[in-house]
SEPA-930315 format. One record per residue (C-alpha): residue number from 1; x, y, z. Coordinates in nm, 4 decimals. Example, Ala and Ser with C-alpha at 12.3 -4.5 7.8 and 13.67 -1.06 7.14 Angstrom:
BEGIN
+-----+----------+----------+----------+
:   n :        X :        Y :        Z :
+-----+----------+----------+----------+
:   1 :   1.2300 :  -0.4500 :   0.7800 :
:   2 :   1.3670 :  -0.1060 :   0.7140 :
+-----+----------+----------+----------+
This chain:
BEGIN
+-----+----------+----------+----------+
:   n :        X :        Y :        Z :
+-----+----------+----------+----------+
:   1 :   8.9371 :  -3.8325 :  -0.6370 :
:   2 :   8.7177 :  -3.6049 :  -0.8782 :
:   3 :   8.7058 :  -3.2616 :  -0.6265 :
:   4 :   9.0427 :  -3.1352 :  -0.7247 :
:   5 :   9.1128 :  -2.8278 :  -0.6326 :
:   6 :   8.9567 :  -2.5661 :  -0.8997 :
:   7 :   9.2482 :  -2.2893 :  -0.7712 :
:   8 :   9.3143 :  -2.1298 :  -1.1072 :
:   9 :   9.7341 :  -2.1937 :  -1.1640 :
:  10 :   9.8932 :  -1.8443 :  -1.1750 :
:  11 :  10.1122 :  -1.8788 :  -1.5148 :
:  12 :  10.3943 :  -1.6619 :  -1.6539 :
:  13 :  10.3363 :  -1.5307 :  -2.0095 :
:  14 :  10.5659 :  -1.7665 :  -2.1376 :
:  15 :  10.3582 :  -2.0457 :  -1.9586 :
:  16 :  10.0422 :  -1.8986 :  -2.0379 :
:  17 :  10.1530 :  -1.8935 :  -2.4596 :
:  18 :  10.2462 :  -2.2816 :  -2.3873 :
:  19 :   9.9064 :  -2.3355 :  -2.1893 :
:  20 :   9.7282 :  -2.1553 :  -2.5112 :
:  21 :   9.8848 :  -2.4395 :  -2.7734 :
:  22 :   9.8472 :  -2.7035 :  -2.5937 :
:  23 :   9.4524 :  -2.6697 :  -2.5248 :
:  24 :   9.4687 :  -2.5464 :  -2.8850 :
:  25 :   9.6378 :  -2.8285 :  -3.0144 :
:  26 :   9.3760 :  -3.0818 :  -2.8299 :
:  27 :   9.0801 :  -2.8586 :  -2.9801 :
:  28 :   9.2515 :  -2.9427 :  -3.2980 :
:  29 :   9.2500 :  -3.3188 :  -3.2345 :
:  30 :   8.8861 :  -3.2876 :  -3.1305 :
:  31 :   8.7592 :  -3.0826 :  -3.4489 :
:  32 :   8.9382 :  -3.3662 :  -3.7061 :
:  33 :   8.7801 :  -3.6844 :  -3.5266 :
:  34 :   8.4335 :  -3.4994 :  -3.5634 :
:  35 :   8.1890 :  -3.5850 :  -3.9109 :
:  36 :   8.1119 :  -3.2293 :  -4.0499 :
:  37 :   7.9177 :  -3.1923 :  -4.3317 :
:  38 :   8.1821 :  -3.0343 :  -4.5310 :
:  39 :   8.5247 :  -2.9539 :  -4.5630 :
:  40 :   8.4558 :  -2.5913 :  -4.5450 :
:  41 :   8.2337 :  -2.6286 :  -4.2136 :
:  42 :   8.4959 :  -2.8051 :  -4.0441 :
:  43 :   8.7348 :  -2.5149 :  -4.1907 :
:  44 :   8.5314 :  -2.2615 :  -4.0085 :
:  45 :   8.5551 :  -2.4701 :  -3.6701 :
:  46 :   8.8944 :  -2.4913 :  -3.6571 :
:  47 :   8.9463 :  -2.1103 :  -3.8342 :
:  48 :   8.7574 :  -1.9789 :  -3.4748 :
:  49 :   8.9883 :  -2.2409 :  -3.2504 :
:  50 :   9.2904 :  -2.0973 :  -3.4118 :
:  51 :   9.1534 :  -1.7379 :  -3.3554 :
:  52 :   9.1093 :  -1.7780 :  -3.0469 :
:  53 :   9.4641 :  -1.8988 :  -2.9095 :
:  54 :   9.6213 :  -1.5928 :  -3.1433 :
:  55 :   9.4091 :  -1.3890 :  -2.9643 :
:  56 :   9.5897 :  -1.5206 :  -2.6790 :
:  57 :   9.9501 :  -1.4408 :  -2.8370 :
:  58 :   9.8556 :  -1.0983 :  -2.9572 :
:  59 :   9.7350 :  -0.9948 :  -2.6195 :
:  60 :  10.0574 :  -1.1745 :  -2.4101 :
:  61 :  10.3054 :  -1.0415 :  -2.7212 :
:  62 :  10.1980 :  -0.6661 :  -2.7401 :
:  63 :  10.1641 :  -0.6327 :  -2.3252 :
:  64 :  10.5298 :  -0.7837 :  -2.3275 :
:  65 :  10.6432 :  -0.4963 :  -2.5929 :
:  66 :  10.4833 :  -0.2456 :  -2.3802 :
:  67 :  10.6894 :  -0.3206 :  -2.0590 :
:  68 :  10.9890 :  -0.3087 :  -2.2703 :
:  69 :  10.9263 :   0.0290 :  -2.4400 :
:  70 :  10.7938 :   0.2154 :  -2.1186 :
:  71 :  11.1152 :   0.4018 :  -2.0067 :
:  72 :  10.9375 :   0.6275 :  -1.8970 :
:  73 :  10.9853 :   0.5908 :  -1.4929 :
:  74 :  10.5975 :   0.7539 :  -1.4142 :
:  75 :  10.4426 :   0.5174 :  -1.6647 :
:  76 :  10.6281 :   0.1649 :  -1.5589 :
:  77 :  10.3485 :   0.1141 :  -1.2616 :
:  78 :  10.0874 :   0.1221 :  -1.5035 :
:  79 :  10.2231 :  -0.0783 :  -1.7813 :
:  80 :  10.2605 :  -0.3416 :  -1.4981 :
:  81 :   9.9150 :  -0.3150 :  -1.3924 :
:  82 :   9.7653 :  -0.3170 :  -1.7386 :
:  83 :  10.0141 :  -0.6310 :  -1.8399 :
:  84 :   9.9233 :  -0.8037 :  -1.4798 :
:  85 :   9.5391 :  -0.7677 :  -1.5774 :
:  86 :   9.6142 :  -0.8784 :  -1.8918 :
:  87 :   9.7751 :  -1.1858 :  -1.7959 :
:  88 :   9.5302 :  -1.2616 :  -1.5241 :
:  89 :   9.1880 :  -1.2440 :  -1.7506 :
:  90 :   9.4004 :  -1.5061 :  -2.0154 :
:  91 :   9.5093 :  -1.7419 :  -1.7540 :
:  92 :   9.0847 :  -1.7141 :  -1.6237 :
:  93 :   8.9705 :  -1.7469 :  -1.9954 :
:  94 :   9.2147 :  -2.0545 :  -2.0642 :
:  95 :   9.1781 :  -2.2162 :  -1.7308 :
:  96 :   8.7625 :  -2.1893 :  -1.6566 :
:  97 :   8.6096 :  -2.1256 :  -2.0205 :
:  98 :   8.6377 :  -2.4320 :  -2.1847 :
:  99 :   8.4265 :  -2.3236 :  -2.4996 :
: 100 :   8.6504 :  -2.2240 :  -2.7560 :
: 101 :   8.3806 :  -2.0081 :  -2.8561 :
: 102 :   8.2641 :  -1.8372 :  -2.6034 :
: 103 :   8.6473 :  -1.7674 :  -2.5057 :
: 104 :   8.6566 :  -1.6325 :  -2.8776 :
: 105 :   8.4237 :  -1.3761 :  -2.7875 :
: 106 :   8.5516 :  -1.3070 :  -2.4193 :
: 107 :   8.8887 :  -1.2848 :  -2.5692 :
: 108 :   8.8074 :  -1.0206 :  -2.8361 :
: 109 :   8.6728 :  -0.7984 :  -2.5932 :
: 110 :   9.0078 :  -0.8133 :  -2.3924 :
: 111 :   9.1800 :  -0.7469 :  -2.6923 :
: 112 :   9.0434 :  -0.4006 :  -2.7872 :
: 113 :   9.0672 :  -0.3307 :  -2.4459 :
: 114 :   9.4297 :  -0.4364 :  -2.3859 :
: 115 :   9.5046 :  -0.2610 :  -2.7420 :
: 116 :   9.3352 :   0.0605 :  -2.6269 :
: 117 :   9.5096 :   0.0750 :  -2.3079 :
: 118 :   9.8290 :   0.0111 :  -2.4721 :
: 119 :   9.7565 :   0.2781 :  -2.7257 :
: 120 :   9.6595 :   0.5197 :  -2.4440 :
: 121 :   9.9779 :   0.4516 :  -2.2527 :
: 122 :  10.1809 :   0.4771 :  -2.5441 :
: 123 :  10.0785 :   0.8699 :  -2.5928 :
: 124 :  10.0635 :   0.9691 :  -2.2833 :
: 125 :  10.3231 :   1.2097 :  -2.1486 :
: 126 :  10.2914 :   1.2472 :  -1.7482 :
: 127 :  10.4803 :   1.5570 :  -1.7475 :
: 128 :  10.2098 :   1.7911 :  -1.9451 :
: 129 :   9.9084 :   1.5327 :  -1.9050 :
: 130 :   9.9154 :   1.5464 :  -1.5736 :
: 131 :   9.5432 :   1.4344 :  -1.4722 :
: 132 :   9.5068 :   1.2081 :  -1.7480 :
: 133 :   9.8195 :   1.0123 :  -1.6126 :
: 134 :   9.6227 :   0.9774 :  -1.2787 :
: 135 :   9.3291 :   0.8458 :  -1.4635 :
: 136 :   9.5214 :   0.6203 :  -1.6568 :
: 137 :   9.6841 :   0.4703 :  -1.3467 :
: 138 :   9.3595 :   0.4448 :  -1.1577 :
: 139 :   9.1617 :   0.2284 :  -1.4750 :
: 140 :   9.4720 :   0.0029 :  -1.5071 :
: 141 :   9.4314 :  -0.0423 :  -1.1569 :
: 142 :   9.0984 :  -0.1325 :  -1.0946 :
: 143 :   9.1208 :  -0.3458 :  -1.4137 :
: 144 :   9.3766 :  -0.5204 :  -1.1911 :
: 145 :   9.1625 :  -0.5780 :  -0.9195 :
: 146 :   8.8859 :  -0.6336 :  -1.0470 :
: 147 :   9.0717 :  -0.8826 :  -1.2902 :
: 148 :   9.2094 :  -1.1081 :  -0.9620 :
: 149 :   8.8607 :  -1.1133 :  -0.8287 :
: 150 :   8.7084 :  -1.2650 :  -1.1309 :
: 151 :   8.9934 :  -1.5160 :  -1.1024 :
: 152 :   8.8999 :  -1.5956 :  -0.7113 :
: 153 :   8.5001 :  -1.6317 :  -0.8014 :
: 154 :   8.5179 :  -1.8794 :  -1.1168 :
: 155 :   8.6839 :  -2.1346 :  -0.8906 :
: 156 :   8.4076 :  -2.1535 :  -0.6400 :
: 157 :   8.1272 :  -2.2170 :  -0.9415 :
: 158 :   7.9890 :  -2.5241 :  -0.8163 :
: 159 :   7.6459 :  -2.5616 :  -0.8541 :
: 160 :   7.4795 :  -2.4541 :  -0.4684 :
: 161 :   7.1581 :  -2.3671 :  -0.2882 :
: 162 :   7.0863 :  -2.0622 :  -0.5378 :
: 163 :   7.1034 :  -2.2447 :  -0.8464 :
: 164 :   6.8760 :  -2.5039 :  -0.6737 :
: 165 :   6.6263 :  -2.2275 :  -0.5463 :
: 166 :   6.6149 :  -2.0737 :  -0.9037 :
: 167 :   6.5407 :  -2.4311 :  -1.0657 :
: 168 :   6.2565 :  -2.5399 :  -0.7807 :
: 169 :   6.1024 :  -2.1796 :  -0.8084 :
: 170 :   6.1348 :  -2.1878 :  -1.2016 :
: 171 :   6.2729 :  -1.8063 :  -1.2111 :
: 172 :   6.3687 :  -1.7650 :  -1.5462 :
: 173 :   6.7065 :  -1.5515 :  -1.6182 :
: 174 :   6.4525 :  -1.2659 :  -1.7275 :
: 175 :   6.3110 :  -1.2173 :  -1.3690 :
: 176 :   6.6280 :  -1.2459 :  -1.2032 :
: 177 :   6.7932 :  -0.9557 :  -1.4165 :
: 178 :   6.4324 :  -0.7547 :  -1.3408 :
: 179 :   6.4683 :  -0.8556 :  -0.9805 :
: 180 :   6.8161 :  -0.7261 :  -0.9238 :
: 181 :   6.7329 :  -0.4302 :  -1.1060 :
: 182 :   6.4309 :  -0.3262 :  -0.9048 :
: 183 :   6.6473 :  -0.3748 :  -0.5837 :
: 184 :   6.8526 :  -0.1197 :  -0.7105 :
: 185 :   6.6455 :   0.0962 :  -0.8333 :
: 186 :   6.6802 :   0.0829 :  -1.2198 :
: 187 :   6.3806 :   0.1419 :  -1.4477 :
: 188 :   6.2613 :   0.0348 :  -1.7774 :
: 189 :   6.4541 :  -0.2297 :  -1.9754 :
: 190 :   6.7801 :  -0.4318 :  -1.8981 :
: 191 :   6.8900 :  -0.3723 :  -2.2610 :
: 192 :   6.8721 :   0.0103 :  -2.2249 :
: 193 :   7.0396 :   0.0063 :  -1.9293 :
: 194 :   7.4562 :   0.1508 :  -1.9562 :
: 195 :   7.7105 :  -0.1347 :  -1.9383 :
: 196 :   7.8358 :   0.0230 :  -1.5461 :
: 197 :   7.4756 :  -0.0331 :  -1.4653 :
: 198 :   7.4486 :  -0.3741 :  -1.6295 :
: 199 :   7.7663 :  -0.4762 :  -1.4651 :
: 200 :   7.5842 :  -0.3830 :  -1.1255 :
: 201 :   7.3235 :  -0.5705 :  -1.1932 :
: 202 :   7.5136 :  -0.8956 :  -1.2385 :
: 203 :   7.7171 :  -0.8446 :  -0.9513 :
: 204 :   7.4047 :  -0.7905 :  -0.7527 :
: 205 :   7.3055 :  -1.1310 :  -0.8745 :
: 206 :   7.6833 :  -1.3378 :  -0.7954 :
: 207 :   7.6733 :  -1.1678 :  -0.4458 :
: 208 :   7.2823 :  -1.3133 :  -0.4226 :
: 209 :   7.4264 :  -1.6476 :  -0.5068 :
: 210 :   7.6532 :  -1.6069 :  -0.2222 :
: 211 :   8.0100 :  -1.5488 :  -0.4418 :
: 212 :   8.0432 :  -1.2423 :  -0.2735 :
: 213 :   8.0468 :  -0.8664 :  -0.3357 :
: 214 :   8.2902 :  -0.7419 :  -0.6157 :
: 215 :   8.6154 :  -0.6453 :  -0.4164 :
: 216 :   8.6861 :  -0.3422 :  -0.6748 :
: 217 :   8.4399 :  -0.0368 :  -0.6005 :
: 218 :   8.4189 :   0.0747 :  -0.9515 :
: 219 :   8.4514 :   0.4613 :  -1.0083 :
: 220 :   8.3077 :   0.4648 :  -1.2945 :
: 221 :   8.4347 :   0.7852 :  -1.4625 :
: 222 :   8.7638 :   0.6215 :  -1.4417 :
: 223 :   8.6011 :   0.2605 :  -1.6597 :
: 224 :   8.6867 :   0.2633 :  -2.0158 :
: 225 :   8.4061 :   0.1394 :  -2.2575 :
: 226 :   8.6242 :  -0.1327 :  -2.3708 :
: 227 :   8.7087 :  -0.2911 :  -1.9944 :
: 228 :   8.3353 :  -0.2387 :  -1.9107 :
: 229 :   8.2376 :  -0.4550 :  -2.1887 :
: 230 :   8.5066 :  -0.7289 :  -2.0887 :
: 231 :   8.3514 :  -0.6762 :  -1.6923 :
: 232 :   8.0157 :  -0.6980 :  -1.8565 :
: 233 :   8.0369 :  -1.0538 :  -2.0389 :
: 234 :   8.2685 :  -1.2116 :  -1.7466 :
: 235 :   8.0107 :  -1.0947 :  -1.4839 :
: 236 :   7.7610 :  -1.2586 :  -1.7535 :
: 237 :   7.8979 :  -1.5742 :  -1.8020 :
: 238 :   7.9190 :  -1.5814 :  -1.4238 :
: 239 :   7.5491 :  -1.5773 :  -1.4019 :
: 240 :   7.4893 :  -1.7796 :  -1.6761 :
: 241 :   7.6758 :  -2.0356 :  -1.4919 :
: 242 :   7.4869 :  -2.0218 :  -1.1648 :
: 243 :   7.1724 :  -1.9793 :  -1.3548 :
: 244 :   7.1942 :  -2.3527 :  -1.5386 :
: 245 :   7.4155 :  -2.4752 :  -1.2856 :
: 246 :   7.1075 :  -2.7204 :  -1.1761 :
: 247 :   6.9506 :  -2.7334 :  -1.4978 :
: 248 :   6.7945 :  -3.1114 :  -1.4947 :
: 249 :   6.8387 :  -3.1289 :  -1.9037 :
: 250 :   7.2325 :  -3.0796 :  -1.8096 :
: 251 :   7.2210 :  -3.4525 :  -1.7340 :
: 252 :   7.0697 :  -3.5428 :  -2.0652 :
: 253 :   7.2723 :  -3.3571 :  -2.2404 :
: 254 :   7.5645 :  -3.4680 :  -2.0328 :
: 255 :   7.5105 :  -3.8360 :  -2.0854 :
: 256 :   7.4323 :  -3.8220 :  -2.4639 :
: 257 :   7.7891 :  -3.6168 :  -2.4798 :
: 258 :   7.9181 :  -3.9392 :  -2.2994 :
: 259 :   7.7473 :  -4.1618 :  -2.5105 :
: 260 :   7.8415 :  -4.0286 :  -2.8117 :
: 261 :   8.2294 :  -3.9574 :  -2.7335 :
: 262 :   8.2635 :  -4.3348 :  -2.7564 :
: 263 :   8.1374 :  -4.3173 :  -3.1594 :
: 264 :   8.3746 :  -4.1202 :  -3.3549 :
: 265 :   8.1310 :  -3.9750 :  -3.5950 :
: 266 :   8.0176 :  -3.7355 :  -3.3562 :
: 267 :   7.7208 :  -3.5747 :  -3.4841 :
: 268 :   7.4856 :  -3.4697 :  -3.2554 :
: 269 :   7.1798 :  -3.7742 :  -3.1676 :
: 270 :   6.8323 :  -3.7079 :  -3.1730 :
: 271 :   6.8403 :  -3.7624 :  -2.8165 :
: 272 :   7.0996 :  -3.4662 :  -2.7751 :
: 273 :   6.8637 :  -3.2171 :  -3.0324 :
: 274 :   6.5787 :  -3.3212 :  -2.8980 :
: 275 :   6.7360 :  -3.2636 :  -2.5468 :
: 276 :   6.8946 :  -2.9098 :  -2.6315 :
: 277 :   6.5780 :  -2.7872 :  -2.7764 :
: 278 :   6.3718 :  -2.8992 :  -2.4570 :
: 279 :   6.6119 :  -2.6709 :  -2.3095 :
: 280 :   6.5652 :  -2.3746 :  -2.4732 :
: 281 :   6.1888 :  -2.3978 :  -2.4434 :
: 282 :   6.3212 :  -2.4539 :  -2.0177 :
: 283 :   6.5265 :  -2.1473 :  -2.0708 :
: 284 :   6.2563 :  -1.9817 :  -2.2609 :
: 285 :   6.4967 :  -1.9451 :  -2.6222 :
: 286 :   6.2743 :  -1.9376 :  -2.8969 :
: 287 :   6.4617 :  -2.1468 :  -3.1544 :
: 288 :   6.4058 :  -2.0250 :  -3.5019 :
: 289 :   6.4676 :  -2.3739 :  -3.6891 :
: 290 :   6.5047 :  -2.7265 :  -3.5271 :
: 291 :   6.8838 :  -2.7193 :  -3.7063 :
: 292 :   6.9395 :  -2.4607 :  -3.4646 :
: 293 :   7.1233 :  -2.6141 :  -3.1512 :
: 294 :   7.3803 :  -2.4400 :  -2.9383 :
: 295 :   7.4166 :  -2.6741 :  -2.6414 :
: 296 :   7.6736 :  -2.4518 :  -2.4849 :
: 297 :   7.4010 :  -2.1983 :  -2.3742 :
: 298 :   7.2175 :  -2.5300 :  -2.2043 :
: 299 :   7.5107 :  -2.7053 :  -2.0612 :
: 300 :   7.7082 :  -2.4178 :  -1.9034 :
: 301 :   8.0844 :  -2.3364 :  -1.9638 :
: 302 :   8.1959 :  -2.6128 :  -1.7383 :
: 303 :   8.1688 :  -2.8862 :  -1.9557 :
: 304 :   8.3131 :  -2.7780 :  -2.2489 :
: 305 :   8.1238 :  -2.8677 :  -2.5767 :
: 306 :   8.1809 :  -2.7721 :  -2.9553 :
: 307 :   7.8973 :  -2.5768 :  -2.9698 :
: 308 :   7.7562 :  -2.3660 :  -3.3294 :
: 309 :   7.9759 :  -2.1074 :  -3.4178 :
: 310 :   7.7908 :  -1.8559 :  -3.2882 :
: 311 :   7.7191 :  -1.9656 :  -2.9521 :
: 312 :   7.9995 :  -1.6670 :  -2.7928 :
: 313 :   7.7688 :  -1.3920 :  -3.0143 :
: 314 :   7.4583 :  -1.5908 :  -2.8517 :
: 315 :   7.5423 :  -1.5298 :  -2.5261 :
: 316 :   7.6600 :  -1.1391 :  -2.5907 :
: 317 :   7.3589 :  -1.1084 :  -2.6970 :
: 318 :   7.2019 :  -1.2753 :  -2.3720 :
: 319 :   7.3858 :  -1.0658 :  -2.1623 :
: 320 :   7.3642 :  -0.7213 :  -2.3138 :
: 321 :   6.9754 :  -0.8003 :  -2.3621 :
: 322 :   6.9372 :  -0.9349 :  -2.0418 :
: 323 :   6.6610 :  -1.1404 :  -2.1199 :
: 324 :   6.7192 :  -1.5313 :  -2.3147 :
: 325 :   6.4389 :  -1.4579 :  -2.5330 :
: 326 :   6.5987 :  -1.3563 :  -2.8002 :
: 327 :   6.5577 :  -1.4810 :  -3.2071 :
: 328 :   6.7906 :  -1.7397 :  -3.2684 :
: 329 :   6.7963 :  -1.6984 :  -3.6484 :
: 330 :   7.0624 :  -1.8018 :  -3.9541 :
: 331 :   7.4497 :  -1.7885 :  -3.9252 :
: 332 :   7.4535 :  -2.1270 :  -3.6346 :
: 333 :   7.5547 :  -2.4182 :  -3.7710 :
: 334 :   7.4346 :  -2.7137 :  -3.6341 :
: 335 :   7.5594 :  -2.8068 :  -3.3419 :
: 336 :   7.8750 :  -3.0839 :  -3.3049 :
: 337 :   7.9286 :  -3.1976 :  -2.9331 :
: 338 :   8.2720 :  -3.3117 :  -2.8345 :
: 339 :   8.3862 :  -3.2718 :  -2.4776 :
: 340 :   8.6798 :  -2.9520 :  -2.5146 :
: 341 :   9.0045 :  -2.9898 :  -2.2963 :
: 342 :   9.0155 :  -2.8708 :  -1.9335 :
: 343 :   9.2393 :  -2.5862 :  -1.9112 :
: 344 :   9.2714 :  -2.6304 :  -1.5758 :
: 345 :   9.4530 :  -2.9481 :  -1.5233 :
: 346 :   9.6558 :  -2.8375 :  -1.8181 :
: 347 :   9.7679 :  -2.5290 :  -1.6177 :
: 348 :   9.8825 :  -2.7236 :  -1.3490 :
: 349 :  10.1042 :  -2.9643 :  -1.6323 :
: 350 :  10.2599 :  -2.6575 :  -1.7753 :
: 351 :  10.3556 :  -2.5045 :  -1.4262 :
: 352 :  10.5025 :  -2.7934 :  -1.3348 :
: 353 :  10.7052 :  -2.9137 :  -1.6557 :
: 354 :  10.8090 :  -2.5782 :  -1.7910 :
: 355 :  10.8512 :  -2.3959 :  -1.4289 :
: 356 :  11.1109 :  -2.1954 :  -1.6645 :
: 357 :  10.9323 :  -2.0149 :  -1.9135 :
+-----+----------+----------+----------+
């Protein structure tokens, strides 16, 4: 009964703006049975759930107005491709991140992208910009691609043999990133690496954990600093995932969320803290003040947890660093655990009862 299938639900814009309020509406519900300290720290909560789902519109709303005002006949194939990779990376985000927070952050980088390749689009005139237009066509293709890939690989995130290897041979997410940059040749550090060789790196890492080679062979004069960044944090998220996928504290932290769903003032336990923090030292986070607990980074993005407010910025900063040592210092709240909504099940509800929007 529990393996249903994890086949993300391919959703129309329409569906995908109804699949946006409804998880938003249940992160809603979440945030007011949760204690907070204060009014103005549960404000801030529910401030970032709300930005993220009008991320969502802004993204569906101004790929919509650019099919409609390309007349242009030589620019239609690319406003399709741009608005199909749109599309595709929201109904990914909504369907497999189940962190409001982390989507936050994934969803801000697909929005300066999406608004630069509308922008882009919007000035260019295929008659005199001849080579341009070809470039043009070729990012908002590979974006595409690329885009439908990402969707195929988050389904199969289960943990498997790799995630057990790295947990018995205690590799921390340091070595692999140093590992997989070795085997390709890269010197000095991960952080000073460019995002196109960053974005190798990861993917050397998914096809290590057996999720396959990326299907889009990147030519990278044609990747726009914006999509790179998007490519960057999905590919990172990706091996985030198979990285704690068999992290033992997962459990703990697992069954205190279950524990304490069943009290409505859900503020963290002691056991939870003490858990999360145990995983940091596993994960090798240096945690700058006990208060300090993002259990997101611990538990993975399966679960779904309202995690500090910061815990999307953490994980940037994981993945552009490349190493999980870095200073966890002010600006995180302490940490409020609830278990988020499933996207994913909600995907399939909205196909089937609004098949017409």
């Amino acid at each position: 009964a529990y393996i249903m299938s994890r086949d993300p639900v391919d959703l129309s814009p329409g569906q995908l703006h109804k699949l946006a309020e409804l998880i938003h509406r249940q992160e809603v519900q979440k945030l007011q049975e949760l204690k907070f300290e204060s009014y103005a720290e549960q404000q801030k909560y529910l401030k970032d759930a709300k930005d993220a789902r009008d991320k969502v519109y802004h993204v569906l709303e101004s790929a919509q107005d650019m099919i409609a005002q390309t007349k242009d006949p030589a620019k239609q194939q690319i406003a399709k491709d741009v608005n199909d990779y749109c599309t595709k990376t929201i109904g990914t985000s909504l369907q497999f991140i189940r962190s409001y927070n982390t989507r936050l952050t994934y969803l801000d980088k697909l929005k300066t992208h999406s608004d630069d390749l509308i922008n882009q689009l919007k000035w260019l005139n295929p008659a005199t910009q001849q080579k341009e237009a070809q470039r043009l066509a070729l990012e908002a293709g590979m974006y595409k691609k690329a885009a439908l890939d990402n969707a195929k690989k988050f389904q199969h995130f289960v943990p498997n043999q790799f995630s057990k290897w790295l947990k018995e041979s205690k590799i921390l997410f340091e070595d692999l990133v140093q590992d997989n940059m070795a085997k390709l040749g890269f010197r000095g550090a991960f952080k000073n690496l460019g995002d196109i060789q960053k974005l190798q790196v990861y993917d050397n890492i998914i096809a290590q954990a057996g999720q396959g080679k990326p299907v889009v062979t990147y030519t990278f004069e044609a990747l726009g600093k914006f999509g790179v960044a998007v490519l960057v944090f999905t590919a990172g998220v990706m091996v985030w995932d198979i990285f704690t996928a068999e992290d033992k504290l997962e459990a703990v932290v697992r069954n205190s969320v279950t524990a304490l769903t069943a009290a409505v003032g859900l503020v963290v336990g002691d056991l939870a803290a003490a858990a999360v923090e145990a995983g940091f030292i596993a994960l090798n986070i240096q945690i700058a003040s006990a208060a300090v607990t993002v259990v997101g980074a611990v538990v993975g993005f399966g679960i779904g947890v309202v995690i500090g407010i910061a815990a999307g910025a953490l994980l940037d900063l994981i993945f552009s660093s490349g190493t999980s040592q870095v200073k966890i210092t002010d600006g995180l709240t302490v940490c409020r655990v609830a278990p988020m909504p499933d996207g994913l099940p909600l995907a399939r509800l909205v196909k089937h009862n609004y098949p017409e929007l």
